[in-house]
Wavefront OBJ file of the C-alpha trace (Angstrom):
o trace
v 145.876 135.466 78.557
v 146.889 134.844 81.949
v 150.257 135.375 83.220
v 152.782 132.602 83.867
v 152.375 131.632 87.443
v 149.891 134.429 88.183
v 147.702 133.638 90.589
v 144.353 134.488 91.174
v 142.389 136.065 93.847
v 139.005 134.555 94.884
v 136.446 137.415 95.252
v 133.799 137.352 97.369
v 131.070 137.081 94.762
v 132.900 133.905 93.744
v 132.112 131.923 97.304
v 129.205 129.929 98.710
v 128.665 132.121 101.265
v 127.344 129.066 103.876
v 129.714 126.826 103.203
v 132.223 130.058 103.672
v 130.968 130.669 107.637
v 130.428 127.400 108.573
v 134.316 126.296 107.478
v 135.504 129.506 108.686
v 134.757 128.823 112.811
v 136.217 125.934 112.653
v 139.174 127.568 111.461
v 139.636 130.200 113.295
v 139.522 128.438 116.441
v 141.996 125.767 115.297
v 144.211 128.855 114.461
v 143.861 130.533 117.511
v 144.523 127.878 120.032
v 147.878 126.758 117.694
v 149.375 129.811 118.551
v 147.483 131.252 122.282
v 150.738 130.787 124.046
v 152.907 132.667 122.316
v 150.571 135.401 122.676
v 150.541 134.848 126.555
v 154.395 134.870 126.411
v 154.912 137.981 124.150
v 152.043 140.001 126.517
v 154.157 139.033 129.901
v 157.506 140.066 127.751
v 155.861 142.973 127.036
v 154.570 143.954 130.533
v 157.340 143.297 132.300
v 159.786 145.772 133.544
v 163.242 145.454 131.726
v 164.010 141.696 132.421
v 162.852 140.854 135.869
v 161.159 137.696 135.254
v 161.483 136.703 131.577
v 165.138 137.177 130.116
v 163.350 136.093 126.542
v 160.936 134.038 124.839
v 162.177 130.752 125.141
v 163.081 131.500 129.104
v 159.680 132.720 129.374
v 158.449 129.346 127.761
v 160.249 127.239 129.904
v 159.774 129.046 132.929
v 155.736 129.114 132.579
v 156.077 125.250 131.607
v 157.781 124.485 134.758
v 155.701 126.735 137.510
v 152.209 126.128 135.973
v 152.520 123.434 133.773
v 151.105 123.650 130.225
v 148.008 124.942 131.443
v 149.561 127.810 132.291
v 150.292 128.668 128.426
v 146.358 128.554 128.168
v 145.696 131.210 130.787
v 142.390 133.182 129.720
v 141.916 131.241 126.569
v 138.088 130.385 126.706
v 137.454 133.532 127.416
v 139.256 134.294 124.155
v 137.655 132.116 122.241
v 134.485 134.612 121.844
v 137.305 136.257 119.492
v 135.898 133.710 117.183
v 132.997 136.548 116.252
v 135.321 139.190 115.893
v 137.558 136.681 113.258
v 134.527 136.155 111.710
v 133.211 139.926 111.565
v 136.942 140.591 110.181
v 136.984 138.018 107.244
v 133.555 139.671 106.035
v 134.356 143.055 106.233
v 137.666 142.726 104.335
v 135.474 140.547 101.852
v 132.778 143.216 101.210
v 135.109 146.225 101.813
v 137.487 144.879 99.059
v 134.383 144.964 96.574
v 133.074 147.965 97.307
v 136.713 149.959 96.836
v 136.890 147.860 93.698
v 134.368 150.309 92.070
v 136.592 153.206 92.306
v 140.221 151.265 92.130
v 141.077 148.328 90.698
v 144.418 148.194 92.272
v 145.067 144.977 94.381
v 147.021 147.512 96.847
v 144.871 149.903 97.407
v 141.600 147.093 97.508
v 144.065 145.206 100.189
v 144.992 148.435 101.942
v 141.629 149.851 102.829
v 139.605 146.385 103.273
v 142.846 145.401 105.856
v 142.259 148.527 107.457
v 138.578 148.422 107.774
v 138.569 144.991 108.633
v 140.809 145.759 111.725
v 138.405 148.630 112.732
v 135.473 146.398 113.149
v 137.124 143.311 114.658
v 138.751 145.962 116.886
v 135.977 147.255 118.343
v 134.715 144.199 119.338
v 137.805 142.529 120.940
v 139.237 145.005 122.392
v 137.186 144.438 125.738
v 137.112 140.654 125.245
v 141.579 141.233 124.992
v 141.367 143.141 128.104
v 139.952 140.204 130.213
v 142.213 137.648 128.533
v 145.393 139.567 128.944
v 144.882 140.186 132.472
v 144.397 136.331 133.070
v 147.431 135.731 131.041
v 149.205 137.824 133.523
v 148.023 135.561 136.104
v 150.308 132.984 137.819
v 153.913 134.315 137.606
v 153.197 137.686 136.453
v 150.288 138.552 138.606
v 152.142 141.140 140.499
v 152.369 142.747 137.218
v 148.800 143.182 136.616
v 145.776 145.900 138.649
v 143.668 142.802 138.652
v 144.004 139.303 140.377
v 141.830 136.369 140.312
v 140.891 134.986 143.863
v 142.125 131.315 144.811
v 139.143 129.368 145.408
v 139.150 125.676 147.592
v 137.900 122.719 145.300
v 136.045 120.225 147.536
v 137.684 117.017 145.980
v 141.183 118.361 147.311
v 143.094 120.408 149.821
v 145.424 122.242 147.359
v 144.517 125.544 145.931
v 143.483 125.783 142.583
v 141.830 128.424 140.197
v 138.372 127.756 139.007
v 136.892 128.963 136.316
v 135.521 131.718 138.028
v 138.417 133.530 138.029
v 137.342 135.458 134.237
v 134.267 136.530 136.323
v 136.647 137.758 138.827
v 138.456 139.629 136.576
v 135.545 141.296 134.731
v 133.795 142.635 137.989
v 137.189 144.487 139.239
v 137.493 145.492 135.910
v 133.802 147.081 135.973
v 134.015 147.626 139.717
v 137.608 149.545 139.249
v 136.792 151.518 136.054
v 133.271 151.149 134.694
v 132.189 150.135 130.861
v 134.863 152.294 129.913
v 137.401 150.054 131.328
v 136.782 147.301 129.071
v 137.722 149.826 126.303
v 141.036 150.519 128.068
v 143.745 150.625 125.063
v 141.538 150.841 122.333
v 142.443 153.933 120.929
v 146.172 152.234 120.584
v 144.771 148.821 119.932
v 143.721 150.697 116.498
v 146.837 151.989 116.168
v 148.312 148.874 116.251
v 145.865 146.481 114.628
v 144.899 149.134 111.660
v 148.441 149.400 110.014
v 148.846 145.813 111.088
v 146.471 144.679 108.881
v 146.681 147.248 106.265
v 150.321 146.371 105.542
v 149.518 142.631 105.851
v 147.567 142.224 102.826
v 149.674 144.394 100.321
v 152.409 143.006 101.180
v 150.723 139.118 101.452
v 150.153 139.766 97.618
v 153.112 141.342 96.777
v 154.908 138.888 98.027
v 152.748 135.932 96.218
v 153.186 137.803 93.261
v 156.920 137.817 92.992
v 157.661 134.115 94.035
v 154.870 133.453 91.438
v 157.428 134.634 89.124
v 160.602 132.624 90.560
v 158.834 129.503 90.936
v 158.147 127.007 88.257
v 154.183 126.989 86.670
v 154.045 123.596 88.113
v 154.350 124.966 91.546
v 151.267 124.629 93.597
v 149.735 128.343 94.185
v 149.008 127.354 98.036
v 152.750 126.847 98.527
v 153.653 129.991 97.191
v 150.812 131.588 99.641
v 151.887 129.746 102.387
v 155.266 131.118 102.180
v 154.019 134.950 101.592
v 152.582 134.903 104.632
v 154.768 134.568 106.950
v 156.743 137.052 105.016
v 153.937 139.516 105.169
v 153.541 138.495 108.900
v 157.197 139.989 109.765
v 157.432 142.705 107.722
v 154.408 144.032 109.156
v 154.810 143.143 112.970
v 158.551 144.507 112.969
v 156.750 148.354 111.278
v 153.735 147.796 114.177
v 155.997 146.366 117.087
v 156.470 149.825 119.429
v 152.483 150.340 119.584
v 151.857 146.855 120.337
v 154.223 147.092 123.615
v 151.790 150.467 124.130
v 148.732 148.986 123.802
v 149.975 146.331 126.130
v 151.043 148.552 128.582
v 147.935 150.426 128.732
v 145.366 147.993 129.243
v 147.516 145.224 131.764
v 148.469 148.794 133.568
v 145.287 150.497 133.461
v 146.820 153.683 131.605
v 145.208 155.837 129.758
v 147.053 158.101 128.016
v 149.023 156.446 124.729
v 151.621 159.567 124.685
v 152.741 159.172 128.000
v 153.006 156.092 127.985
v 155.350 155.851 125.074
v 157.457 158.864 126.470
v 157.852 156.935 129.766
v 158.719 153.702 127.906
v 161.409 155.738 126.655
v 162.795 157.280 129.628
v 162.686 154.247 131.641
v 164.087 151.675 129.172
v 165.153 153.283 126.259
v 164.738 152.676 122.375
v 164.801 149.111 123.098
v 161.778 148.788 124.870
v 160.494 149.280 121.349
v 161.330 145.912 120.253
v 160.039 143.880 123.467
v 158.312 140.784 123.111
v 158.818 141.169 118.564
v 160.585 137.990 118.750
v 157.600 136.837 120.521
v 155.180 138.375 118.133
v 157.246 137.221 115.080
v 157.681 133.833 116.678
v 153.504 133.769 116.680
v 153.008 135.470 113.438
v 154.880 133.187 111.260
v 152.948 130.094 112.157
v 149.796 132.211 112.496
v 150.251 133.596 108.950
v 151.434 130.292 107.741
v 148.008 128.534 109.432
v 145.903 131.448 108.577
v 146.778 131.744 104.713
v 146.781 127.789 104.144
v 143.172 127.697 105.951
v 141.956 131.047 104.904
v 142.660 129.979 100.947
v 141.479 126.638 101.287
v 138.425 127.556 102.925
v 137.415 129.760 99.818
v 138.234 126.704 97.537
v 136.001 124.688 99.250
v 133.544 127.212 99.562
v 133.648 128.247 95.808
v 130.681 128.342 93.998
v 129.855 124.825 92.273
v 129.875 126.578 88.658
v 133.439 128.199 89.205
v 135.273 124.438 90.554
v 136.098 123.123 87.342
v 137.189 126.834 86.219
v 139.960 127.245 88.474
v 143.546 125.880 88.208
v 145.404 125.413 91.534
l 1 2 3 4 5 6 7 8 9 10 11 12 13 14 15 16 17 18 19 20 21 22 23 24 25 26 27 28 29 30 31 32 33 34 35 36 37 38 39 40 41 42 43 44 45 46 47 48 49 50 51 52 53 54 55 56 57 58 59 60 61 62 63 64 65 66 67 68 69 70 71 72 73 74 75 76 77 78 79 80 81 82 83 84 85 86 87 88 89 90 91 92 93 94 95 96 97 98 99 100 101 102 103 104 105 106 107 108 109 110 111 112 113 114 115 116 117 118 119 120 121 122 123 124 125 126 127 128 129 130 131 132 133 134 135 136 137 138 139 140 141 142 143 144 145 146 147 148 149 150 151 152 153 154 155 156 157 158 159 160 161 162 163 164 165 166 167 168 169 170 171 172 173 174 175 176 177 178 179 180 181 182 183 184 185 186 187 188 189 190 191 192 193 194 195 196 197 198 199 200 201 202 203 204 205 206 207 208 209 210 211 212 213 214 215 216 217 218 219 220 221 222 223 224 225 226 227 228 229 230 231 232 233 234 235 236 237 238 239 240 241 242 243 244 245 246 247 248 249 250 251 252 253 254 255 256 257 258 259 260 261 262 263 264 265 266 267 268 269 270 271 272 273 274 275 276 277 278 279 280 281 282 283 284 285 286 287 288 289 290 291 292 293 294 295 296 297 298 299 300 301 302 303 304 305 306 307 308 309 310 311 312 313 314 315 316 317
């Protein structure tokens, strides 16, 4: 007999696997341009030195707003969008990952532990080089001085004042190449995974811990998607506050064109202290919450509608 207020987990063998990709791009994209500026903000927090240009996130916000206009918030996101096959990538890894491990463990924590870790791996890999295009646009506008790389003003024929074209990503990747080869595209990945891997590792435990026990101090009548909704974000901070200092690192290293992690974290240290450990987390928090909250709400949804038709009538939300 079930538990009061347990909820279930939908497996991967319990999903129409069409319905499941065709749902899922449409989500992912919706998720990712929700919450694209706060990622630009948190990556200028991040690469700036001390304070010089942003005092916080909301000064950052406003400041962007004002000198570039909401457009500005957007910098480098359709090149970002070709994330959309790395989100996809992710989803199925963690999906298949989580059934293989099953086999040996039936624990939820280890299943979520390894699959969140594997998952990362793989999406890593392939948007690491696609993040170090996007982040240097982001950089673009006020905090172009901050970056290697700058996009050349081009002269639109319809009007005397200067304005980027969408040439400037193509800009961007031939310094990149020019400056640093293939390998440049890969600049960060080592601490990208060190980031990204515990990131998502400690997400899903803690996603399902966290369902678990308001499952328990809610009332049985309480809709399981609520209850989800609200782990996530939980999950979301918890696990961005543990991951925060190699974030700033992996930030540093590919706007900066480093390329050792160690180094850089010792100079982050000597320069700007302890502190310099917690740039841009209200910025990442900020982003996380509404990215969990959007990401769990879609992500569970999508595998209700993409359930099998034999399992609908077996399942109680």
């Amino acid at each position: 007999m079930q538990q009061k207020g347990a909820i279930r987990i939908i497996e991967w063998e319990d999903l129409d696997k069409r319905k499941f990709y065709s749902l899922g791009v449409f989500m992912t994209l919706t998720t990712r341009a929700t919450v694209y500026p706060a990622s630009l903000i948190r990556t200028r927090l991040q690469v700036q030195k001390g304070k010089a240009l942003y005092s916080g996130t909301v000064d950052a916000f406003c400041k962007i707003l004002r000198a570039e206009g909401a457009r500005g918030l957007y910098r480098g996101f359709m090149v970002n969008t070709f994330t959309l096959v790395s989100g996809q990538a992710y989803i199925t890894t963690y999906e298949l990952v989580r059934r293989y491990v099953n086999q040996y463990s039936p624990s939820n924590t280890v299943k979520s532990v390894v699959a969140g870790g594997a998952a990362s791996l793989v999406a890593q890999t392939i948007t690491v080089p696609i993040d170090v295009v996007s982040q240097h646009l982001m950089m673009q506008g006020q905090g172009e001085h901050l970056t290697r790389f700058k996009a050349k003003p081009k002269m639109m024929l319809t009007t005397t004042k200067r304005r980027l074209t969408f040439g400037q990503s193509r800009d961007i990747t031939v310094q990149i190449f020019a400056a640093d080869g293939f390998k440049g595209f890969y600049r960060g990945y080592v601490a990208s995974l060190l980031t990204y891997i515990p990131n998502s590792a400690l997400w899903w435990p803690f996603y399902h811990f966290y369902t678990g026990q308001l499952s328990l101090l809610a009332p049985s009548e309480c809709p399981h998607l609520l209850l989800q909704a609200l782990a996530g974000p939980m999950a979301a901070a918890t696990a961005s506050t543990i991951t925060n200092p190699m974030d700033v690192v992996r930030a540093r290293v590919q706007v900066e064109g480093r390329s050792s992690v160690r180094e850089t974290f010792k100079q982050l240290l000597a320069e700007e202290g302890a502190r310099a450990m917690t740039k841009g987390l209200s910025a990442r928090i900020i982003s996380s919450l509404p990215t969990s909250v959007l990401i769990v709400v879609g992500y569970e949804t999508l595998k209700r509608l993409s359930l099998r038709a034999d399992l609908v009538d077996s399942r109680h939300w």
